[in-house]
C-alpha positions in Angstrom: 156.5 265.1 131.7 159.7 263.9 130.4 160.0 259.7 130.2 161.8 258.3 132.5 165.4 257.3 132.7 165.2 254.2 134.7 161.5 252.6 134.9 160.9 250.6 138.0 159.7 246.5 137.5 156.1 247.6 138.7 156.5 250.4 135.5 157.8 248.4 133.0 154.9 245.4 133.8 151.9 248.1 133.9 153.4 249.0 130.4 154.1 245.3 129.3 150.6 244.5 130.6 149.0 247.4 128.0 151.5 246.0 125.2 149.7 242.7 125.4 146.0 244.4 126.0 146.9 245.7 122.6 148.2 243.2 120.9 145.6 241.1 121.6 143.1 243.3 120.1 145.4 243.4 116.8 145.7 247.1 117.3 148.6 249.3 115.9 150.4 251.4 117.8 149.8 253.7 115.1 146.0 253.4 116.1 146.6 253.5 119.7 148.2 257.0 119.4 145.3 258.7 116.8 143.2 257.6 120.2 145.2 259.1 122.4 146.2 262.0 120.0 149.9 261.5 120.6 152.8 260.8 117.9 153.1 256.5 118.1 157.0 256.9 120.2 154.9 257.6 123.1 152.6 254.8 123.0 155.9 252.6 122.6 157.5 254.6 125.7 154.1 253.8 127.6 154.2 250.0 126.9 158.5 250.3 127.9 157.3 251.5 131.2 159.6 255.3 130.7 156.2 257.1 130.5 153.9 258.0 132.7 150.3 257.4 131.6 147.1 258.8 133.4 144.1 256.6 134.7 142.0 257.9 131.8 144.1 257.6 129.1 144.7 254.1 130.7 140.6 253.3 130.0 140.6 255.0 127.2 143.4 252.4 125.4 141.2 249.7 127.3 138.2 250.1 125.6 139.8 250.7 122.2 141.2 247.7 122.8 137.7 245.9 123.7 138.6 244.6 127.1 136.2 244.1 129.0 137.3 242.8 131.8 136.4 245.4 134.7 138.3 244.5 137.5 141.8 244.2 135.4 141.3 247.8 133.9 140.6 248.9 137.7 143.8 247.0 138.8 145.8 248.6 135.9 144.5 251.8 136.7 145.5 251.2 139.8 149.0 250.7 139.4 149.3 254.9 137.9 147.5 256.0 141.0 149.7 253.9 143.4 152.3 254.9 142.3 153.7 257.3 144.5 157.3 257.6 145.7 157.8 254.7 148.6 159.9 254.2 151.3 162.3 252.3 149.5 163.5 255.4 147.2 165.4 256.7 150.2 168.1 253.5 149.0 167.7 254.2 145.5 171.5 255.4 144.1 172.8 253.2 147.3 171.8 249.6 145.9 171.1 248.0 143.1 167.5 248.8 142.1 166.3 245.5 141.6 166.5 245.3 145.3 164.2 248.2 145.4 161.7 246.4 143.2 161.5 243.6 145.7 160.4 246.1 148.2 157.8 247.6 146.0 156.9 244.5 144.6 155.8 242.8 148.3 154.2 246.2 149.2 151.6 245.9 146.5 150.9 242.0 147.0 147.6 241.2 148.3 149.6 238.1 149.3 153.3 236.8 149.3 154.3 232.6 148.9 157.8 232.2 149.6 159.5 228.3 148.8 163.0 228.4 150.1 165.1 225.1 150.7 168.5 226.4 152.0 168.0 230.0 154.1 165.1 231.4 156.1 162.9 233.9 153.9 163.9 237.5 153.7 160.7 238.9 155.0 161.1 236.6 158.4 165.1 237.1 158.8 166.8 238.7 162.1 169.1 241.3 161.3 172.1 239.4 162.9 170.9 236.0 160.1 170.6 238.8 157.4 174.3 240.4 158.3 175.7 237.0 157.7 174.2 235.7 154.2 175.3 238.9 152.9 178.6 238.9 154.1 179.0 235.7 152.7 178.8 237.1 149.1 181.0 236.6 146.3 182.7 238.8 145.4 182.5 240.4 148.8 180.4 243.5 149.8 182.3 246.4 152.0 180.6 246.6 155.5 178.7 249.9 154.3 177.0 248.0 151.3 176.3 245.3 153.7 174.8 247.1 156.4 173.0 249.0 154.0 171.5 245.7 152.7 170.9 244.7 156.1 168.5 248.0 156.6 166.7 247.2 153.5 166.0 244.0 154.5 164.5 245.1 157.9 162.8 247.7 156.7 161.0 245.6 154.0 159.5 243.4 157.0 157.3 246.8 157.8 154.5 244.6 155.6 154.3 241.9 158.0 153.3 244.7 160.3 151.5 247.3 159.2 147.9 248.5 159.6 146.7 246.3 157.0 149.7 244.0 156.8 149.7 241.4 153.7 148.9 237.8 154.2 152.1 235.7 154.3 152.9 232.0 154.0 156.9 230.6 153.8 157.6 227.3 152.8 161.3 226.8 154.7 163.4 223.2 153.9 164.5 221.7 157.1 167.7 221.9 155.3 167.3 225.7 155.8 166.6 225.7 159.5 169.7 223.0 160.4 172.6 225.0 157.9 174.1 227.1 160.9 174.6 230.7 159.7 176.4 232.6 161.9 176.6 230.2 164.6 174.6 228.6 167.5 173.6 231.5 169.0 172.3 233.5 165.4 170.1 230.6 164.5 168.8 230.0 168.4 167.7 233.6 168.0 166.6 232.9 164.1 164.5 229.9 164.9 163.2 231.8 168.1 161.6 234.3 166.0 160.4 232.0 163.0 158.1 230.5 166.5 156.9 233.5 167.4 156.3 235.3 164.1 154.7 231.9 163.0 151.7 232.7 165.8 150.9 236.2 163.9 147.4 235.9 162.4 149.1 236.5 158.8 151.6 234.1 159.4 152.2 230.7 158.4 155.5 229.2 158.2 155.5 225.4 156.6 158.5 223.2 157.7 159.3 220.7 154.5 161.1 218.0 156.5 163.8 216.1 155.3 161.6 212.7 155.3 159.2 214.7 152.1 162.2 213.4 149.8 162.3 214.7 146.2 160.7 218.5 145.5 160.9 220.3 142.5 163.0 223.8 141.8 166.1 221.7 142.9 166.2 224.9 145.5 165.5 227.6 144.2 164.4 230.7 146.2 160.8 231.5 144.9 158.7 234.5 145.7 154.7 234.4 144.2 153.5 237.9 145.2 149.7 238.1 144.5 148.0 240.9 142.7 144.8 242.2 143.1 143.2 240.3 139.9 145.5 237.3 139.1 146.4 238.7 135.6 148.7 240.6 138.1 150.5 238.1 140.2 154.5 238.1 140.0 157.1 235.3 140.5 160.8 236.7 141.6 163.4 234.7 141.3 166.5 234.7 143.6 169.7 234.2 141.4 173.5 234.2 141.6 173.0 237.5 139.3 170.0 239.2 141.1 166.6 238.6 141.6 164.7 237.7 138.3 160.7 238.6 137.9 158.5 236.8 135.7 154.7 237.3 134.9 154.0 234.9 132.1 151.2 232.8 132.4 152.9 229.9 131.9 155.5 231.0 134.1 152.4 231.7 136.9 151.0 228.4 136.7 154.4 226.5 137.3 155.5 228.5 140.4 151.7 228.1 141.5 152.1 224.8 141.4 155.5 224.3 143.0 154.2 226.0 145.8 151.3 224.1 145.9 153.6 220.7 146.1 155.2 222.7 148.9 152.2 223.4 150.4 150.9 219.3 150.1 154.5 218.5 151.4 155.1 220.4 154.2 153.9 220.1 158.1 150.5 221.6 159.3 151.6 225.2 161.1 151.7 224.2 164.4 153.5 221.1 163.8 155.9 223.3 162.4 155.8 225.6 165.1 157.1 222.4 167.2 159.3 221.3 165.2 161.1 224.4 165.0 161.3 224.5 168.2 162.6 220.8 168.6 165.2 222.1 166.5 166.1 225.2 168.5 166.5 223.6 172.0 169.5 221.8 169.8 171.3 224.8 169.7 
């Protein structure tokens, strides 16, 4: 099969994750392909993410590699066999793909934080709140990329929903809740359904009121999308320049604990149930 042109995020880490298995060990990629039986450019297009690798291979280059932890190599192994084409391809060539990693990226997690100080959360967002942040960009989208954004963004809410739906909990500023975008009546309708997708079993939406003070990030829009062994949990960044993912483990254990002061700062979830509400009835 030939590599691919334009590896997804959930490609390139699988690859970057076999990269590190291997370094690790101190093995060569010149070793790695003997294994294998391959010339070494393919072990290097492997660990880029613009090859495809079967499960077997996968545990082959594990146990060269001495790892021996079980329930990473399953995860890993995971990842090839997952890996079939989602419903998110149908906007590939439309948007930009990072967008499209987003999607895949929350589809995967066992379980999604979200910390945002200064707009609702994607994933809990009406279409008519969405419609607006996006027209707002700079430099401006035509009304076909925007709407086409706007369908993305609805469609990616499927997760909250499905059979087996992930486990969700948003951290949302009061700051977020009071800025009014698109008017009274969008955010009466926004804050309406915060309340009543806050009473979902795999819900929780955390108010941070404005009386927690100082909080760290100075604002930033953080996603911390859970794997299913921790090795695999993700941090995406929202950014002037597009979303930005990072799976260092330096770079977990910070966002982990931002969301944990999140967590220790916000309201309990029915307090914040009322309080959105309190805030509502204003508008």
């Amino acid at each position: 099969m030939p590599p691919r042109a334009t590896p997804s995020q959930r490609q390139k880490r699988l690859g970057a994750e076999l990269r590190k298995m291997r370094l690790a060990a101190q093995v060569s990629t010149e070793h790695a392909a003997a294994v294998l039986g391959v010339d070494r450019a393919k072990i290097s297009n492997i660990e880029a993410g613009v090859r495809i690798i079967t499960p077997d291979r996968l545990r082959t280059l594990a146990r060269t590699y001495d790892c021996h932890d079980q329930a990473y190599v399953d995860a890993l192994a995971g990842m090839v066999t997952e890996s079939t084409r989602g419903w998110w391809e149908a906007y590939r060539g439309q948007l930009p793909a990072p967008l499209m990693d987003i999607a895949e990226l929350e589809w995967h997690a066992r379980r999604i934080r979200a910390g945002l100080a200064m707009h609702v959360p994607g994933l809990l967002q009406t279409d008519a709140y969405a419609r607006t942040l996006f027209s707002a960009a700079l430099p401006p989208l035509s009304s076909s990329e925007v709407e086409l954004r706007v369908a993305l963004r609805m469609q990616r809410q499927q997760v909250l929903h499905r059979d087996s739906p992930v486990t969700y909990v948003g951290y949302v500023h009061e700051a977020a809740l009071r800025v009014e975008f698109g008017g009274a009546k969008v955010m009466r309708a926004q804050l309406d359904r915060l309340c009543e997708l806050s009473e979902q079993d795999n819900i929780s939406v955390r108010v941070i009121p404005f009386r927690a003070g100082a909080f760290p990030g100075a604002g930033q829009a953080v996603i911390y999308a859970e794997g299913p062994v921790t090795q695999l949990d993700t941090v995406e960044l929202d950014s002037a320049h597009g979303p930005e993912f990072l799976h260092g483990q330096s770079q977990l254990d910070k966002y982990r604990a931002h969301l944990d002061w999140m967590e220790s700062a916000s309201l309990p979830p029915a307090e914040s149930r009322d309080f959105m509400h309190g805030i509502a009835d204003r508008f």
